[in-house]
C-alpha positions, 0 to 999 in steps of 0.5 A: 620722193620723200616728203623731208627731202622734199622739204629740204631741197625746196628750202635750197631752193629759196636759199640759192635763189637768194645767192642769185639775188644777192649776186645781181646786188639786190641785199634787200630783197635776197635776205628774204629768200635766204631767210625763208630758205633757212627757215625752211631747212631748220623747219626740216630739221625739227623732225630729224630723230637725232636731233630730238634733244635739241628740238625745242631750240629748233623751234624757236631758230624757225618761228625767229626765222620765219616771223624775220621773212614775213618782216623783210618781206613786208619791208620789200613790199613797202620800200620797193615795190609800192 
């Protein structure tokens, strides 16, 4: 399996099971997921070669995406589980 594609359906993944969540009416706790499965895809997206003139935009889209997990994330951790 190829390492994009890879990379790709691991961030569905994350995405699909934060539809699950949202499902089972946990917001909360589904906006990690889909945040982390969206970080994952424009991570991905990054190295597309027809994408390249929009690269720098894409970095910034993940590391907002990804520093906006880690923050939900540590909000989770402290509101729900401790």
């Amino acid at each position: 399996m190829d390492s994009r594609l890879r990379q790709y359906l691991f961030g569905l993944v994350f995405f699909g099971f934060g539809v699950y969540e949202f499902m089972k009416d946990d917001p909360l706790e589904a906006s990690v997921y889909l945040t982390a499965g969206l970080a994952f895809i424009s991570n991905n997206l990054v190295s597309e070669p027809r994408l390249y003139a929009y690269k720098k935009a894409l970095v910034a889209i993940t590391w907002a995406l990804i520093i906006a997990a880690s923050i939900i994330f540590l909000y989770v951790l402290q509101f729900k589980f401790l």
